[in-house]
mmCIF file of the N, C-alpha and C atoms, coordinates in Angstrom:
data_MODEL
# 
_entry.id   MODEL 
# 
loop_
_atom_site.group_PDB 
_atom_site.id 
_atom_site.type_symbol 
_atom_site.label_atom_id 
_atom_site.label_alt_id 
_atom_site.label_comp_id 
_atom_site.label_asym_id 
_atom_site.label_entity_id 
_atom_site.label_seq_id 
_atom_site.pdbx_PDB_ins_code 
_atom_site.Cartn_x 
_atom_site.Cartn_y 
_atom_site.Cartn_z 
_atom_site.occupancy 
_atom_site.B_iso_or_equiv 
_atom_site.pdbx_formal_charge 
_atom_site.auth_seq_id 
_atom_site.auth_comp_id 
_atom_site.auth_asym_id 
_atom_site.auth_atom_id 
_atom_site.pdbx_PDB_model_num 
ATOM 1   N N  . UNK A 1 1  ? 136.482 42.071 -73.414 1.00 0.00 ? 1  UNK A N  1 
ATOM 2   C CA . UNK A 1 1  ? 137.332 43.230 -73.252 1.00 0.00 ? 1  UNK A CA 1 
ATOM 3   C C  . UNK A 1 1  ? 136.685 44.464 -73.892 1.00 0.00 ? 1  UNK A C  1 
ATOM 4   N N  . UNK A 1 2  ? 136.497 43.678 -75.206 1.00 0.00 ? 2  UNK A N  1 
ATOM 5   C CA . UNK A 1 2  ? 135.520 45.246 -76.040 1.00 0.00 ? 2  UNK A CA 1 
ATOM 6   C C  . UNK A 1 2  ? 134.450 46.001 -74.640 1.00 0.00 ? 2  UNK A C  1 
ATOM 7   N N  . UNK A 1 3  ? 133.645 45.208 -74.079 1.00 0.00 ? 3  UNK A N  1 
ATOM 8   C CA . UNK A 1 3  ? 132.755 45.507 -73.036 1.00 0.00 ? 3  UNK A CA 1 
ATOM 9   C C  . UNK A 1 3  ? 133.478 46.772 -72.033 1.00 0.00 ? 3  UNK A C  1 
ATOM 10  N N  . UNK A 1 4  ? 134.478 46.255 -71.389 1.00 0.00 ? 4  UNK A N  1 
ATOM 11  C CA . UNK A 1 4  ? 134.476 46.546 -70.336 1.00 0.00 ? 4  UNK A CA 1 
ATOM 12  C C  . UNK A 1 4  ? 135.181 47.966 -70.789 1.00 0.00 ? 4  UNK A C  1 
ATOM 13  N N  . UNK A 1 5  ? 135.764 48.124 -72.289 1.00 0.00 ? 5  UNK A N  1 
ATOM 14  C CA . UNK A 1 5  ? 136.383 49.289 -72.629 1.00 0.00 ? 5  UNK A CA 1 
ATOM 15  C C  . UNK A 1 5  ? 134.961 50.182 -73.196 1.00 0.00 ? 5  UNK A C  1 
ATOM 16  N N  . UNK A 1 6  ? 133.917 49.867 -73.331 1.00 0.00 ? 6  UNK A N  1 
ATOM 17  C CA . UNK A 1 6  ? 132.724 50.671 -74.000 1.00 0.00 ? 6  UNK A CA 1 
ATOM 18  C C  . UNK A 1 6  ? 131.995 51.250 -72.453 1.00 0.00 ? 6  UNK A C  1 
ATOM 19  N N  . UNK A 1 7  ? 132.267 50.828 -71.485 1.00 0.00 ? 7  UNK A N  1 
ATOM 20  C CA . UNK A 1 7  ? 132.059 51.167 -70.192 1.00 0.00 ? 7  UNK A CA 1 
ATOM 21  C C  . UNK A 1 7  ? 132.828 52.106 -69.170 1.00 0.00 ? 7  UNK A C  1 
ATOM 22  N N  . UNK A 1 8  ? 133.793 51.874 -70.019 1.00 0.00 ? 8  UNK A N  1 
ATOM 23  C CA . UNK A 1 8  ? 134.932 52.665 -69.041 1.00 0.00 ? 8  UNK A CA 1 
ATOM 24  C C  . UNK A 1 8  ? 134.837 54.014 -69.535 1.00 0.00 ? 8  UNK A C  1 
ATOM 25  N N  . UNK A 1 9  ? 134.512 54.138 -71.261 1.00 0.00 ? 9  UNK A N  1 
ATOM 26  C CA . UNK A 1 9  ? 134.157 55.052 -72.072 1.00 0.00 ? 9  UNK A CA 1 
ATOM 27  C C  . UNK A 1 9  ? 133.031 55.788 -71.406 1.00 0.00 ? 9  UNK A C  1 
ATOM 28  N N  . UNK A 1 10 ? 131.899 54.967 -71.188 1.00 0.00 ? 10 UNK A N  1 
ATOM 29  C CA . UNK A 1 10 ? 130.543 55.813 -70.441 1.00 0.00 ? 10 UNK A CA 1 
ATOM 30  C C  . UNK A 1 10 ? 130.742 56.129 -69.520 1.00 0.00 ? 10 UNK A C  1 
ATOM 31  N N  . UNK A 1 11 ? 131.607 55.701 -68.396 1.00 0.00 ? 11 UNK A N  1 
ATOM 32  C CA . UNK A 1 11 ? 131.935 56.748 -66.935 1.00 0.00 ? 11 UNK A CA 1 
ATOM 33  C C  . UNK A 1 11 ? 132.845 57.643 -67.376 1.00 0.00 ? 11 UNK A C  1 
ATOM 34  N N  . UNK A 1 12 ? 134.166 57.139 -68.303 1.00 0.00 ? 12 UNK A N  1 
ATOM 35  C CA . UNK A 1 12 ? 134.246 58.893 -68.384 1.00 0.00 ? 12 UNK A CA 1 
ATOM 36  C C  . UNK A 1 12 ? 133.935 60.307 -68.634 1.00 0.00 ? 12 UNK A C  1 
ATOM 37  N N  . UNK A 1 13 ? 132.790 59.519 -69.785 1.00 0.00 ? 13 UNK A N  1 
ATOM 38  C CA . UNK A 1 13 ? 132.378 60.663 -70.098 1.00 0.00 ? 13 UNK A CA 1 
ATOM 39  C C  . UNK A 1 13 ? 130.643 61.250 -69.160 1.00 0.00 ? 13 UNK A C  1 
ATOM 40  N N  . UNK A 1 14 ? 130.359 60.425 -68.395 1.00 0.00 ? 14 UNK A N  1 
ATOM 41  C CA . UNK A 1 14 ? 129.504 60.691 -67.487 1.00 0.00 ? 14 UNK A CA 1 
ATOM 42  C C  . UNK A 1 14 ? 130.376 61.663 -66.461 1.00 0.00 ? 14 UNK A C  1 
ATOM 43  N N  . UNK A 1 15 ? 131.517 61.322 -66.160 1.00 0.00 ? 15 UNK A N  1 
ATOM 44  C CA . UNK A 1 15 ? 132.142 62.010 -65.047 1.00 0.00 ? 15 UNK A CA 1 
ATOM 45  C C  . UNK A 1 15 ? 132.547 63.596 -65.642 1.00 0.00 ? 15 UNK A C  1 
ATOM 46  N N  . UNK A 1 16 ? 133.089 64.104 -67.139 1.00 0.00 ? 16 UNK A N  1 
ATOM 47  C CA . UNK A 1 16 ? 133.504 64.490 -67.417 1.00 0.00 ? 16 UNK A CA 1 
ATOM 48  C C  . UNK A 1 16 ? 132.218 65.560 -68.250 1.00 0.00 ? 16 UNK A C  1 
ATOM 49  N N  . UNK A 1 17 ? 130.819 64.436 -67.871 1.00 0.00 ? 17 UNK A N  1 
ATOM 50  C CA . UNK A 1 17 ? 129.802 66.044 -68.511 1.00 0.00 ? 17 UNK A CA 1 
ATOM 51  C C  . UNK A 1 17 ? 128.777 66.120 -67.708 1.00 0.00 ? 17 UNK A C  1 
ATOM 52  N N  . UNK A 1 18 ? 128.229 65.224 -67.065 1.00 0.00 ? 18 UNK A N  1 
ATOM 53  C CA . UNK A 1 18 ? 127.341 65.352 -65.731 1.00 0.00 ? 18 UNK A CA 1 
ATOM 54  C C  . UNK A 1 18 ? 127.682 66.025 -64.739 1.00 0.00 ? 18 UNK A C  1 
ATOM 55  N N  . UNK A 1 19 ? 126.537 66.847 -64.129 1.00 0.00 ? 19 UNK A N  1 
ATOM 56  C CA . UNK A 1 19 ? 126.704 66.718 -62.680 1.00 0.00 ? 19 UNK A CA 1 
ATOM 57  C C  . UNK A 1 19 ? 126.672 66.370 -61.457 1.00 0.00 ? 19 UNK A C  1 
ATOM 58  N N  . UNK A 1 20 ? 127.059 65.200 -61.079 1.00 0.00 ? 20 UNK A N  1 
ATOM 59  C CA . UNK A 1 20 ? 126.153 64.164 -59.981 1.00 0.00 ? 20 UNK A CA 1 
ATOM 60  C C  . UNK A 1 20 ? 127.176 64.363 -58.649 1.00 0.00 ? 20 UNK A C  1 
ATOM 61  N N  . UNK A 1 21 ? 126.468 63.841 -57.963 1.00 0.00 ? 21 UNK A N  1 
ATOM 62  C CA . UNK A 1 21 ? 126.561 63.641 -56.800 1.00 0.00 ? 21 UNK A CA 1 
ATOM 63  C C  . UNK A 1 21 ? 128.039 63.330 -56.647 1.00 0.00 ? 21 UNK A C  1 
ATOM 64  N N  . UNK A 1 22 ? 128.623 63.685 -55.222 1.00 0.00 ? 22 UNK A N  1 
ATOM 65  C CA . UNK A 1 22 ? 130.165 63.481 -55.131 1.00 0.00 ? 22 UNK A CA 1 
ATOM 66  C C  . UNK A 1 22 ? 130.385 61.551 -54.601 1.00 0.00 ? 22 UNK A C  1 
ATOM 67  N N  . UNK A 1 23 ? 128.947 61.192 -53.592 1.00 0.00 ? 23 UNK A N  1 
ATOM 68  C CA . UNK A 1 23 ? 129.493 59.642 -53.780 1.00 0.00 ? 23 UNK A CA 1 
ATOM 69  C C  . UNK A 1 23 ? 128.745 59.194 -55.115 1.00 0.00 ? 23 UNK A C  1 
ATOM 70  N N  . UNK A 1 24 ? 128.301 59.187 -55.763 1.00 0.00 ? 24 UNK A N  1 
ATOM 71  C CA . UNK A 1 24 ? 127.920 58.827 -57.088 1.00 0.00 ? 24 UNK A CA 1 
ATOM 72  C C  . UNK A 1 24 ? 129.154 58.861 -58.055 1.00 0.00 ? 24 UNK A C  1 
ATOM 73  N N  . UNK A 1 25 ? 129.796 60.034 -57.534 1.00 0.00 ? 25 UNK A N  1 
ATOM 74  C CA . UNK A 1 25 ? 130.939 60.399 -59.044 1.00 0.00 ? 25 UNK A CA 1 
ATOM 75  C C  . UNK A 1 25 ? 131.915 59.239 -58.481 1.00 0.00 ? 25 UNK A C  1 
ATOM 76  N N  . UNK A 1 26 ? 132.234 58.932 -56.893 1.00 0.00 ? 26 UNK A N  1 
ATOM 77  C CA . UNK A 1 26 ? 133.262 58.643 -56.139 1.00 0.00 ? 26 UNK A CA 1 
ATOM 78  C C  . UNK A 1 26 ? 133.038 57.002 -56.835 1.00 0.00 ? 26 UNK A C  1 
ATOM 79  N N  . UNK A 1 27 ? 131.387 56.355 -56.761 1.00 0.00 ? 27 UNK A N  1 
ATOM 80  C CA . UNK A 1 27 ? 131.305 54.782 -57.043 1.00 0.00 ? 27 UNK A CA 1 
ATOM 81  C C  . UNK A 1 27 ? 131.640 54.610 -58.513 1.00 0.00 ? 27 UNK A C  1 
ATOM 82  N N  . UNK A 1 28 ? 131.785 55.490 -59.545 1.00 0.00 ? 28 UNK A N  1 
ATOM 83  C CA . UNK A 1 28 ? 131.918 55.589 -60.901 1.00 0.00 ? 28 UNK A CA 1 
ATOM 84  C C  . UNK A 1 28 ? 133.486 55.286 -61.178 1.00 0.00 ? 28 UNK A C  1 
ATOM 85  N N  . UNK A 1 29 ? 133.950 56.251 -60.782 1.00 0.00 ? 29 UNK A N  1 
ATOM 86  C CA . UNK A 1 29 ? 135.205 56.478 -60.707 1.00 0.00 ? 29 UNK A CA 1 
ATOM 87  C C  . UNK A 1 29 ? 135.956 55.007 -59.615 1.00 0.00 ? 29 UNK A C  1 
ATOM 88  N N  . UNK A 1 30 ? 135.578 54.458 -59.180 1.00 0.00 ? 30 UNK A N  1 
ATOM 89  C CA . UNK A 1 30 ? 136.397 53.238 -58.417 1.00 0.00 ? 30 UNK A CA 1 
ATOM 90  C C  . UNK A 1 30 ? 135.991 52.085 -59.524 1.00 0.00 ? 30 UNK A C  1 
ATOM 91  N N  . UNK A 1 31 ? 134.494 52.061 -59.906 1.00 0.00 ? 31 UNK A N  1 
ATOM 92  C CA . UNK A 1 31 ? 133.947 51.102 -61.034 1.00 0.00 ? 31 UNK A CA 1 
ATOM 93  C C  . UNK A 1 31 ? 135.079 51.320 -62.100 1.00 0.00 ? 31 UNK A C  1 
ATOM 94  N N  . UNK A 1 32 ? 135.296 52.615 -62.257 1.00 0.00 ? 32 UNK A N  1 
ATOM 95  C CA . UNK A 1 32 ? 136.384 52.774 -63.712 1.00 0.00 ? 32 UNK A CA 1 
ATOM 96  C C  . UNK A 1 32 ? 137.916 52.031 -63.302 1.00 0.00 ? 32 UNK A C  1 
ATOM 97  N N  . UNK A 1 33 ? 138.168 52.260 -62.263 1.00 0.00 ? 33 UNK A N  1 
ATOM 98  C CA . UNK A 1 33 ? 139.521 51.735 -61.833 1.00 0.00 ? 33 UNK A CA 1 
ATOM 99  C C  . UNK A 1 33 ? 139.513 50.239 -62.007 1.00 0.00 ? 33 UNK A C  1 
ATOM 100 N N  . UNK A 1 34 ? 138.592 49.724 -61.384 1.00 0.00 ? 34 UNK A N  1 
ATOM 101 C CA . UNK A 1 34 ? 138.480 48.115 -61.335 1.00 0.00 ? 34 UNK A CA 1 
ATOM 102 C C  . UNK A 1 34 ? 138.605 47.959 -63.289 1.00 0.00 ? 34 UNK A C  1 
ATOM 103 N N  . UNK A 1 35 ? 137.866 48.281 -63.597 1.00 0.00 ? 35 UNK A N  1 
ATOM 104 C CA . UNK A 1 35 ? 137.828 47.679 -65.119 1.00 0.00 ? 35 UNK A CA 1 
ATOM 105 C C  . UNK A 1 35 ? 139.246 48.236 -65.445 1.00 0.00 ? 35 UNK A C  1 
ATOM 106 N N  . UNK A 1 36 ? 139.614 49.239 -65.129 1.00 0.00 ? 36 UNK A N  1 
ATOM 107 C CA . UNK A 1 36 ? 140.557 49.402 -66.132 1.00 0.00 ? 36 UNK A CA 1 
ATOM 108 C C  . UNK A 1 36 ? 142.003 48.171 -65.408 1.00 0.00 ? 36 UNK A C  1 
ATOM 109 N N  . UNK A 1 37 ? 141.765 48.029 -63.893 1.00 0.00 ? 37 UNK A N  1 
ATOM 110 C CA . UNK A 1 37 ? 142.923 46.930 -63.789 1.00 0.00 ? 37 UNK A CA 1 
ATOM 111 C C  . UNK A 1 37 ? 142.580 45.495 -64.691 1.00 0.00 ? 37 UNK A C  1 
ATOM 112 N N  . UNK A 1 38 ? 141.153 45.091 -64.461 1.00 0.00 ? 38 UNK A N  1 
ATOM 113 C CA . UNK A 1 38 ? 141.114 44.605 -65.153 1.00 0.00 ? 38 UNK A CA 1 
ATOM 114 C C  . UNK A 1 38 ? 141.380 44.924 -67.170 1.00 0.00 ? 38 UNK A C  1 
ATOM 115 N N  . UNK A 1 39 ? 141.337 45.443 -67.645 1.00 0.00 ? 39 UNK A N  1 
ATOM 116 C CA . UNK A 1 39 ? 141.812 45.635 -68.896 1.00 0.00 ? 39 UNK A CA 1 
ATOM 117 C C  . UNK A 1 39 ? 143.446 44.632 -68.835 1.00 0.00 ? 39 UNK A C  1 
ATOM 118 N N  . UNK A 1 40 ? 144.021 45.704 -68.047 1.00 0.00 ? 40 UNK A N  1 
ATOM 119 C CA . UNK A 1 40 ? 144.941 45.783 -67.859 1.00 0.00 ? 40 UNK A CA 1 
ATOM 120 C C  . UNK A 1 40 ? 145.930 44.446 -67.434 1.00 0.00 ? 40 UNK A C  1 
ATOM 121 N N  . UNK A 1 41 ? 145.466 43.645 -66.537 1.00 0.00 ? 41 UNK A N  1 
ATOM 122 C CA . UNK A 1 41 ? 145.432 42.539 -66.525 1.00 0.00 ? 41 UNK A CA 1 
ATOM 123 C C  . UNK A 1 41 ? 145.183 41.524 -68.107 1.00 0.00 ? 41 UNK A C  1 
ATOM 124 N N  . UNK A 1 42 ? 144.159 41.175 -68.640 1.00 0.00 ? 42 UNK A N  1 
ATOM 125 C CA . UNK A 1 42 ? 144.366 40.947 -69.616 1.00 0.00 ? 42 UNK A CA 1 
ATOM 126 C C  . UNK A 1 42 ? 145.333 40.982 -70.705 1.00 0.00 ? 42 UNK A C  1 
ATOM 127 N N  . UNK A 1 43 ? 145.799 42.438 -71.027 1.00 0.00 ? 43 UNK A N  1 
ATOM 128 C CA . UNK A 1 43 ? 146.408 42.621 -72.020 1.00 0.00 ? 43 UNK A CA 1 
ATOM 129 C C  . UNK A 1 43 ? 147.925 42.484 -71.580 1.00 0.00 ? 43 UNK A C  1 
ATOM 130 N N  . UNK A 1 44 ? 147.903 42.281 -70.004 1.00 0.00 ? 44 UNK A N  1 
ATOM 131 C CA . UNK A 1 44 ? 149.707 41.409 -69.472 1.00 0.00 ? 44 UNK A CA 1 
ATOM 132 C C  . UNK A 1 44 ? 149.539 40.035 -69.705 1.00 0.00 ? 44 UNK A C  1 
ATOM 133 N N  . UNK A 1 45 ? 148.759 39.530 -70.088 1.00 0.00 ? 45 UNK A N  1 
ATOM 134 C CA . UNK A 1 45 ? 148.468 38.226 -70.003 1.00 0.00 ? 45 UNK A CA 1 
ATOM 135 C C  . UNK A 1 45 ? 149.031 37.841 -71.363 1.00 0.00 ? 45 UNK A C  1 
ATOM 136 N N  . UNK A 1 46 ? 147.943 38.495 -72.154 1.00 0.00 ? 46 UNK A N  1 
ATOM 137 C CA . UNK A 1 46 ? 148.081 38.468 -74.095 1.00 0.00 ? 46 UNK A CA 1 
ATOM 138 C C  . UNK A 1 46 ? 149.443 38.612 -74.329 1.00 0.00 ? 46 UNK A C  1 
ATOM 139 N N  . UNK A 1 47 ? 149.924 39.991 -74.016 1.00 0.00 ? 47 UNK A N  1 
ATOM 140 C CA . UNK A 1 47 ? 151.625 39.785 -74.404 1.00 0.00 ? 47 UNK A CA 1 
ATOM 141 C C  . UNK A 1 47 ? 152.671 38.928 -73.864 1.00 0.00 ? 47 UNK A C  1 
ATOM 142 N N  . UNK A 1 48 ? 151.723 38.076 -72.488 1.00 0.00 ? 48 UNK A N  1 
ATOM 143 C CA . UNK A 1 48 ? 153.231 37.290 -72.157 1.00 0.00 ? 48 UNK A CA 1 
ATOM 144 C C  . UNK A 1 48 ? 152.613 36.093 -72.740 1.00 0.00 ? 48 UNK A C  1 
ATOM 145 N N  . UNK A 1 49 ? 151.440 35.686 -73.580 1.00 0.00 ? 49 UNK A N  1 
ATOM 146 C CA . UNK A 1 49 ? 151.541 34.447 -74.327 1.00 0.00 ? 49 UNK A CA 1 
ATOM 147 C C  . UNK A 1 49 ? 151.888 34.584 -75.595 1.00 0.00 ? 49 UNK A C  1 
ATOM 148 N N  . UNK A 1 50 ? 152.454 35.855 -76.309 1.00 0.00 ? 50 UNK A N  1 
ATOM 149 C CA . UNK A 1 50 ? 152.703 36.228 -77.317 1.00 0.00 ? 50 UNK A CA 1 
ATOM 150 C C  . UNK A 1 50 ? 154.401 35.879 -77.416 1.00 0.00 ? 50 UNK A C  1 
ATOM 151 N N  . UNK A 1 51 ? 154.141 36.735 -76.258 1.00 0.00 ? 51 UNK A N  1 
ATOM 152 C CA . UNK A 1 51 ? 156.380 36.359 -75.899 1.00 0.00 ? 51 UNK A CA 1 
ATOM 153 C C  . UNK A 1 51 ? 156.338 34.953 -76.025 1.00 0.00 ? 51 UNK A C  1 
ATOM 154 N N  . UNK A 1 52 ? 155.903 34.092 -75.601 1.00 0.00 ? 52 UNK A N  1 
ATOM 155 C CA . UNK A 1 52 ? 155.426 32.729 -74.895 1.00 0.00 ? 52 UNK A CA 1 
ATOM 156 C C  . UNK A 1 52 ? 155.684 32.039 -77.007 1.00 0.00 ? 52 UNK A C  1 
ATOM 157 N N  . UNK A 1 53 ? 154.929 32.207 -77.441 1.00 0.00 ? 53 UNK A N  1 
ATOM 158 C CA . UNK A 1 53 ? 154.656 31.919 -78.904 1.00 0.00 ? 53 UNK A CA 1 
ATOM 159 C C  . UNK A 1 53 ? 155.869 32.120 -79.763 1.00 0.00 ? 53 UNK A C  1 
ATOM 160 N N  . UNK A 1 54 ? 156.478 33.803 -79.399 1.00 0.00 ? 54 UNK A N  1 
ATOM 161 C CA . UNK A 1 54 ? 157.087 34.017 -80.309 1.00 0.00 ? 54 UNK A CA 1 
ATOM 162 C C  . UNK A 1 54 ? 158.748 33.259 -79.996 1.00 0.00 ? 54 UNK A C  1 
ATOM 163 N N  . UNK A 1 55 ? 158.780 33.093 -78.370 1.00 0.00 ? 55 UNK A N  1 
ATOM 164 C CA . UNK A 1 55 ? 160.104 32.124 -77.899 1.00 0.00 ? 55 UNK A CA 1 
ATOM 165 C C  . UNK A 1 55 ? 159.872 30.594 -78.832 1.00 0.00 ? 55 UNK A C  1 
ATOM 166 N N  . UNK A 1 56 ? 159.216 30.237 -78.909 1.00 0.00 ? 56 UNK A N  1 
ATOM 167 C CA . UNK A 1 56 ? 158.602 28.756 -79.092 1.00 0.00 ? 56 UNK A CA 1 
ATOM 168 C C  . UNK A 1 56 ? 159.218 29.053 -80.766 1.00 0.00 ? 56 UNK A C  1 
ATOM 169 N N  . UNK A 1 57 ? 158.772 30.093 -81.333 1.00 0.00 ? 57 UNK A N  1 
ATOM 170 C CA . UNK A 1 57 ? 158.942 29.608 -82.979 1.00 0.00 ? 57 UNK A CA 1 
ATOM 171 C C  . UNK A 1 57 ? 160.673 30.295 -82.708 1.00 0.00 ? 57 UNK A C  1 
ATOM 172 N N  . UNK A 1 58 ? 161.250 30.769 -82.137 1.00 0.00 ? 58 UNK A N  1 
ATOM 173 C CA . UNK A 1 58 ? 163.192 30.909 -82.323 1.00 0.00 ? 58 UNK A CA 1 
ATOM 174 C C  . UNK A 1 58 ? 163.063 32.222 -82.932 1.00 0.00 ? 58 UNK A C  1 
ATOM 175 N N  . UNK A 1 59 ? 164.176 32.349 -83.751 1.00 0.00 ? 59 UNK A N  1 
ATOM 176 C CA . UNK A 1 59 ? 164.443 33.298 -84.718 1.00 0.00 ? 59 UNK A CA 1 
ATOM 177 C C  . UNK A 1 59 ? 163.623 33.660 -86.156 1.00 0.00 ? 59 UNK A C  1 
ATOM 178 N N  . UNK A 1 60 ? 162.361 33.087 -85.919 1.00 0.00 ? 60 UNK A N  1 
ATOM 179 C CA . UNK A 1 60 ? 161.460 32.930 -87.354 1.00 0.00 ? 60 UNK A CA 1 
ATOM 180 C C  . UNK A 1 60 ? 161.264 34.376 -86.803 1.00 0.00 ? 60 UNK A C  1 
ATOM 181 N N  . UNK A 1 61 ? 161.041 35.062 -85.918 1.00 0.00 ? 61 UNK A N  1 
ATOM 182 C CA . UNK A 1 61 ? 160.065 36.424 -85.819 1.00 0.00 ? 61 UNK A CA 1 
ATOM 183 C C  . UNK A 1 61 ? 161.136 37.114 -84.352 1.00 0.00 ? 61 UNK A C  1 
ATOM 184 N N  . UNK A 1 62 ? 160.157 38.179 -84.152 1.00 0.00 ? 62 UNK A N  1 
ATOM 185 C CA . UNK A 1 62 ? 161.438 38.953 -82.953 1.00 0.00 ? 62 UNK A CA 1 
ATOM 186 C C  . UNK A 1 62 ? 159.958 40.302 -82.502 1.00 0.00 ? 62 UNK A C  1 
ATOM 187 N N  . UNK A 1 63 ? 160.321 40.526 -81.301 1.00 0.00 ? 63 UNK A N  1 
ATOM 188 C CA . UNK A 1 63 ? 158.609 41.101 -80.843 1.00 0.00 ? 63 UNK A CA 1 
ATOM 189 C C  . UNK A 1 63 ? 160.170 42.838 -80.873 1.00 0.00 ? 63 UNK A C  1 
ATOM 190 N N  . UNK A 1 64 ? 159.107 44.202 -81.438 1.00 0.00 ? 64 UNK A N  1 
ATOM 191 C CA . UNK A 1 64 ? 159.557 45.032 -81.437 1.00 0.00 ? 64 UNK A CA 1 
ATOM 192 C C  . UNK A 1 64 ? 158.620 46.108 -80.542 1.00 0.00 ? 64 UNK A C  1 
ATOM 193 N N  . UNK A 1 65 ? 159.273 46.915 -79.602 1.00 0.00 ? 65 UNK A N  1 
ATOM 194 C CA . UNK A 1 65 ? 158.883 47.520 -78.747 1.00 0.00 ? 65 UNK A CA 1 
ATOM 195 C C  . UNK A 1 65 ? 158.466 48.475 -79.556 1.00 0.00 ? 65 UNK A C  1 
ATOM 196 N N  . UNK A 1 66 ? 156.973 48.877 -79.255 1.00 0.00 ? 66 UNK A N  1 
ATOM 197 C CA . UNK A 1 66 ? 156.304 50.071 -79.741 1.00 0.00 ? 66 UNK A CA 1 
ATOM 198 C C  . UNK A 1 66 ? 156.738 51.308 -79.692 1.00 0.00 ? 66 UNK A C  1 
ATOM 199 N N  . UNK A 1 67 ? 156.884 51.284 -78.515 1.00 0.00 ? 67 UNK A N  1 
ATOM 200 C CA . UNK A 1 67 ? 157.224 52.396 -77.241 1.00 0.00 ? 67 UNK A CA 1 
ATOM 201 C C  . UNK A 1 67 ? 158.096 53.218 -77.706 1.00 0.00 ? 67 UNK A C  1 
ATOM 202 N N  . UNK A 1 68 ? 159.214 52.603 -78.093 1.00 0.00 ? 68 UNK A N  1 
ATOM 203 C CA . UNK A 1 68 ? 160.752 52.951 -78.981 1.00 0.00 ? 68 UNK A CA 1 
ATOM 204 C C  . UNK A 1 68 ? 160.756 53.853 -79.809 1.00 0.00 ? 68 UNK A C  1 
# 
C-alpha cells in the first residue's frame, strides 16, 4: 500500500509541475485512478475486518466514527 501511495504522490505531482503531453498526462492520470481504487479497495477491506474483530470481542471495545 505504502507503494502504490508513493506513486500516486509522483503522478501528482508530475501532473501538477510538468509539462507533458496531453495523452501522456491522460495515461498518468487513469494510472492514478486505478491505484487510487485500488488503495481504496484495501482500506474497505481493513475496516470491515476490523468491524469483523471488534463484533467478535462484544462490548470489550466500540469502533468511533472519525468523521463525527
Amino acid at each position: 500500500m505504502e507503494q502504490e501511495l508513493k506513486r500516486l504522490e509522483a503522478i501528482v505531482q508530475r501532473l501538477e509541475r510538468d509539462e507533458i503531453p496531453l495523452d501522456q498526462a491522460l495515461a498518468l492520470f487513469e494510472e492514478g485512478i486505478a491505484i487510487a481504487r485500488s488503495a481504496r479497495g484495501k482500506l474497505e477491506a481493513a475496516e470491515g475486518r476490523v468491524r469483523e474483530i471488534l463484533r467478535e470481542a462484544g462490548d470489550a471495545f466500540r469502533l468511533r466514527d472519525l468523521d463525527a
